[in-house]
C-alpha positions as CSV (number, residue, x, y, z in Angstrom):
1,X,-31.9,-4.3,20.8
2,X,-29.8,-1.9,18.7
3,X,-27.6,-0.9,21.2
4,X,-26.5,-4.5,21.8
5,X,-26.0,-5.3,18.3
6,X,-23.9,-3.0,17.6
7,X,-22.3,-3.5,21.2
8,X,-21.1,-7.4,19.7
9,X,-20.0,-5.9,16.6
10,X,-17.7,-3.5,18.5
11,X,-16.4,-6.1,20.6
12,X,-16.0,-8.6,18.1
13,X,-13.9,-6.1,16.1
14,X,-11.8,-4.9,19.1
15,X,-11.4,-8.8,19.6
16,X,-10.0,-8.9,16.0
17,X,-7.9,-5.7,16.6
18,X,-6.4,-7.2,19.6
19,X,-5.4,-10.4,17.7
20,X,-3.8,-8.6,14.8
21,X,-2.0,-6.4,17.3
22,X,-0.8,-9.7,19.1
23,X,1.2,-10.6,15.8
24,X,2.4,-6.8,15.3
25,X,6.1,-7.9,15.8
26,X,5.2,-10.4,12.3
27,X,2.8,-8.5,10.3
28,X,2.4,-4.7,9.4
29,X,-0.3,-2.7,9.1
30,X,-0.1,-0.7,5.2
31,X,-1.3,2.3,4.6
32,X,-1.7,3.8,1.0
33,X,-2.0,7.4,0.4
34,X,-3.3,8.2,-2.7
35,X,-2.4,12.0,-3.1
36,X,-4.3,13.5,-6.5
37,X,-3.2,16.9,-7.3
38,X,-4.7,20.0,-9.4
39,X,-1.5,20.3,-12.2
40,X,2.4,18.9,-12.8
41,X,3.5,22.4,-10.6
42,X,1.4,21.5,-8.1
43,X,2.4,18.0,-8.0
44,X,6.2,19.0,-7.6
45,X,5.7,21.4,-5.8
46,X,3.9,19.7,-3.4
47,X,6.7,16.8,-3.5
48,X,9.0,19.2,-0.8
49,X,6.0,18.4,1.6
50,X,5.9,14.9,1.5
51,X,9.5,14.1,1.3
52,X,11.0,16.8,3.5
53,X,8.0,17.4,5.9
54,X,5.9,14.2,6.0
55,X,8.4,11.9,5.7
56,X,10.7,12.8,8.7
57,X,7.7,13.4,10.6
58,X,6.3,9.9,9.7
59,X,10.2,8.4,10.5
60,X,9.5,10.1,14.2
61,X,6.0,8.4,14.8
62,X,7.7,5.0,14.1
63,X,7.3,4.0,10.6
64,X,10.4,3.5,8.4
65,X,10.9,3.1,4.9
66,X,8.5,5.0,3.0
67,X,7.7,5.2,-0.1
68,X,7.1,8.5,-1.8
69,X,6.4,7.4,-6.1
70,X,4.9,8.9,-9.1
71,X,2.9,7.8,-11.8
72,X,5.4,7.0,-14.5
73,X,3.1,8.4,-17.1
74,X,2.7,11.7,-15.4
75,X,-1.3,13.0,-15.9
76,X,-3.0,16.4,-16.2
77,X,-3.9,15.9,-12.5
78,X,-0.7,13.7,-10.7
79,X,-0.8,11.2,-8.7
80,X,1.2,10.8,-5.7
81,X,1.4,7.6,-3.8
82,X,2.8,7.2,-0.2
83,X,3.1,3.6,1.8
84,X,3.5,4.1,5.1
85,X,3.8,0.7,7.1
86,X,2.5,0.9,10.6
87,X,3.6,-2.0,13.5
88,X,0.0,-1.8,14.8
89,X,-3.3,-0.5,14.7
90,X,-2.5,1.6,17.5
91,X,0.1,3.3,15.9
92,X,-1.9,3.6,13.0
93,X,-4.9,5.2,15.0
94,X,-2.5,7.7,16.9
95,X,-0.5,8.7,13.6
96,X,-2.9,12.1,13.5
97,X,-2.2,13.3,17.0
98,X,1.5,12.4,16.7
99,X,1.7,14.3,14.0
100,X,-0.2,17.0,15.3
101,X,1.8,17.5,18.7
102,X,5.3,17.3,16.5
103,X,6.4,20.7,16.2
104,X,9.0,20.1,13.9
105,X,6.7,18.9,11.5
106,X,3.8,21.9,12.2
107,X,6.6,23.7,11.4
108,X,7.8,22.4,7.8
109,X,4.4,21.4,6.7
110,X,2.9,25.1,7.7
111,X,2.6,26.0,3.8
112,X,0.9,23.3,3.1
113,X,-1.6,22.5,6.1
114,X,-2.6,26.3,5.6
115,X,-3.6,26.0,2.2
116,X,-7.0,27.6,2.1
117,X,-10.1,25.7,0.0
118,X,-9.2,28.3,-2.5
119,X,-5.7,28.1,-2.8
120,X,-5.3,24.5,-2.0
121,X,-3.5,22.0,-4.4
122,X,-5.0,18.5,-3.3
123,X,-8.0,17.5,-5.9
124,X,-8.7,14.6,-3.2
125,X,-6.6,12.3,-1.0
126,X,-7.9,8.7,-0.9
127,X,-6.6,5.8,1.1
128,X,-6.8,2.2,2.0
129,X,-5.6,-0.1,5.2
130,X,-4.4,-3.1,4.5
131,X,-3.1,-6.0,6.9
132,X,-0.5,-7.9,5.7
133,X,-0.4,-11.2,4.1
134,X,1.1,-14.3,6.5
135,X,3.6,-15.4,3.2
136,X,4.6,-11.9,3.1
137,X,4.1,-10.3,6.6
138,X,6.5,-6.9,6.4
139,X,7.4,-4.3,3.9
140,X,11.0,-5.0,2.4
141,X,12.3,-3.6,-0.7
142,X,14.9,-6.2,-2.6
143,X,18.5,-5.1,-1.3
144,X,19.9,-5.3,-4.8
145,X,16.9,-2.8,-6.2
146,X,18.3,-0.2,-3.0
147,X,19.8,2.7,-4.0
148,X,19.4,2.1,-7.8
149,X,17.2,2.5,-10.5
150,X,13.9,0.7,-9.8
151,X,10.3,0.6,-11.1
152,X,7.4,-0.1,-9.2
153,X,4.4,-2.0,-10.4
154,X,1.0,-1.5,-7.5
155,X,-1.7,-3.8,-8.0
156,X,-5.2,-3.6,-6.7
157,X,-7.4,-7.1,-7.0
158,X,-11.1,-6.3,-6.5
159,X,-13.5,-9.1,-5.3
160,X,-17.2,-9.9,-6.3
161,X,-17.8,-10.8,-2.1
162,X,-16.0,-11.0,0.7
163,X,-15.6,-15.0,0.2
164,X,-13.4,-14.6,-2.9
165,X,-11.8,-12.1,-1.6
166,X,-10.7,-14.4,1.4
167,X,-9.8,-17.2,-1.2
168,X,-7.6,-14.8,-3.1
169,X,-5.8,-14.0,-0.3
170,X,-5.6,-17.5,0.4
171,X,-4.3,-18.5,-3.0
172,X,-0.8,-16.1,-2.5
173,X,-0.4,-17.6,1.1
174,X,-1.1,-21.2,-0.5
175,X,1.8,-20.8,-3.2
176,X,1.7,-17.9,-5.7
177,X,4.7,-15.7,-4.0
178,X,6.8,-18.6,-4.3
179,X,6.0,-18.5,-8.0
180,X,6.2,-14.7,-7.7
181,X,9.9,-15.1,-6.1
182,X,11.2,-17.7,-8.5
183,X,10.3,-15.6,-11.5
184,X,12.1,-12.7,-10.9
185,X,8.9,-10.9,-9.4
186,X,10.0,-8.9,-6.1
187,X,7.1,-7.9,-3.7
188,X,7.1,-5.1,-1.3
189,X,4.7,-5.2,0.3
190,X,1.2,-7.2,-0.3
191,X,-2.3,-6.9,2.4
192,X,-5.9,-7.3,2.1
193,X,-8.0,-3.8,2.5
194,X,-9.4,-3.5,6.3
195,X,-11.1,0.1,5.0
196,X,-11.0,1.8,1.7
197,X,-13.1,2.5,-1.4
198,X,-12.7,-0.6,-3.4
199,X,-13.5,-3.6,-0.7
200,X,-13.2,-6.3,-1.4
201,X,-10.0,-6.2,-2.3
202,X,-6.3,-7.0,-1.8
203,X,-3.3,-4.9,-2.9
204,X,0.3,-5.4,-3.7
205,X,3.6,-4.0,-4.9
206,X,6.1,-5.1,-6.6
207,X,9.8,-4.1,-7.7
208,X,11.9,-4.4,-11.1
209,X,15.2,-2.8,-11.6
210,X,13.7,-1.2,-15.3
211,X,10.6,-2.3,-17.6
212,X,12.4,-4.6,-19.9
213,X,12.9,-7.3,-16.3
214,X,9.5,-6.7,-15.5
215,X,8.1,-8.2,-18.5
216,X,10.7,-10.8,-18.3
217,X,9.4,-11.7,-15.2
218,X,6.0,-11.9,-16.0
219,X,6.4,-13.6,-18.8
220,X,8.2,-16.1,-16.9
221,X,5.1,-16.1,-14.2
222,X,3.0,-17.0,-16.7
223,X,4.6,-19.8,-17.8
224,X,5.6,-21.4,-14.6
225,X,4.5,-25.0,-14.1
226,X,3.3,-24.5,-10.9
227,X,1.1,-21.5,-11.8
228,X,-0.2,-23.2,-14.7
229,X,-1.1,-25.9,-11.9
230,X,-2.3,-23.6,-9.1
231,X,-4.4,-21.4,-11.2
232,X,-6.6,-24.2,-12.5
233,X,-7.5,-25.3,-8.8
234,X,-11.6,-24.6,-9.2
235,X,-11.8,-23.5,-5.8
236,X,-9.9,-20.3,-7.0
237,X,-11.7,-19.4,-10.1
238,X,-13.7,-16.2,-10.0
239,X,-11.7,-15.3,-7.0
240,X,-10.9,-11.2,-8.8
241,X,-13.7,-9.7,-10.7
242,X,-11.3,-6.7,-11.4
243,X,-7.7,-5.5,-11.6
244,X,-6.0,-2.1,-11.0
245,X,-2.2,-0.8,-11.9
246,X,0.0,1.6,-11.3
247,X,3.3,2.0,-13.0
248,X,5.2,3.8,-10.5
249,X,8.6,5.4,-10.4
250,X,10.4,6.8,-6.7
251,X,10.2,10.4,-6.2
252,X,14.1,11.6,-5.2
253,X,13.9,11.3,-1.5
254,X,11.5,8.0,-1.0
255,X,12.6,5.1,1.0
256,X,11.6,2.8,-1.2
């Protein structure tokens, strides 16, 4: 009886696999890295990996534009964050023997993937999947905020259940990004979490050219009409029983 319980579950999650996978040329697959390291040195350090080992490597499997950031209030132990879009959840799945049979990449990263439990840097490395939202189905950063300076806000909206995490997700594809656009906010990249330590929950990036039009824009986001309208719909009340963000700056080499 087991055996065929778990059987359906498998092939009802294969079933929605193979539907997400049928819309890969119109939503993305996100992965976030969450790289925590032992001190600043190692952290910098460390940063040669990621941008001149990982992220040619990662360019090679078939993802483009990564980011590489840093917390802009830089902590005892640093955090390093790294999106890495994926066009399906194939190429998501075969990202580890890619990178394993590229010897380029065995090459450049041999420092660092020979790091010993003793002399290793890494405190932990955490990460999340996330499928993208319909309003917002691909990573894009702004083409004024390219090449220039540019801040990065990530935000991570925990649910009480799965049901208001659904209705969360529904509430950006029902209106908010347009609210979001017309404010001066600029997402990146936005998906709710197939896998990762803080389900149920969505997460989102978004881009400023400093801090000073990132409050602007907030400010204006919370006075828009049409929030003040959409946010009092009952059916979305309760929706995030927590919030999570990152200031985040690009590290010199990220594609974002």
């Amino acid at each position: 009886m087991r055996s065929s319980i778990l059987s359906i579950l498998f092939l009802g999650f294969a079933a929605t696999m193979a539907m997400a996978d049928h819309h890969e040329t119109d939503k993305q697959f996100i992965e976030v890295r969450y790289y925590r390291f032992k001190s600043i040195e190692a952290a910098a350090k460390s940063d040669d990996y990621l941008v001149n080992a990982l992220v040619p490597a990662l360019n090679r499997a078939g993802s483009k534009q990564i980011g590489v950031l840093r917390e802009e209030e830089q902590q005892e132990q640093p955090l390093r964050v790294v999106i890495i879009p994926h066009e399906s959840v194939h190429a998501f799945a075969g990202l580890t023997d890619k990178l394993a049979g590229d010897e380029v990449y065995q090459s450049e990263a041999a420092d660092y993937l020979q790091q010993s439990k003793r002399t290793t840097s890494l405190v932990r490395i955490q990460s999340e999947l996330l499928y993208s939202f319909d309003c917002w189905p691909r990573l894009k950063l702004a083409k004024e905020l390219q090449g220039g300076a540019r801040i990065f806000e990530l935000r991570i909206y925990e649910s009480a259940t799965e049901h208001f995490g659904n209705l969360k997700v529904e509430m950006f594809n029902a209106g908010e990004v347009p609210i979001f656009l017309d404010s001066g906010i600029e997402p990146v990249f936005m998906g709710q979490a197939l896998a990762g330590d803080k389900m149920p929950n969505l997460t989102y990036m978004t881009a400023y050219a400093d801090q000073a039009a990132k409050d602007a824009a907030w400010d204006n986001f919370r006075k828009h009409p049409d929030w003040k309208v959409l946010s009092k719909k009952a059916k979305y009340k309760e929706t995030v029983s927590k919030i999570h963000k990152l200031n985040l700056l690009p590290v010199d080499g990220s594609q974002l």
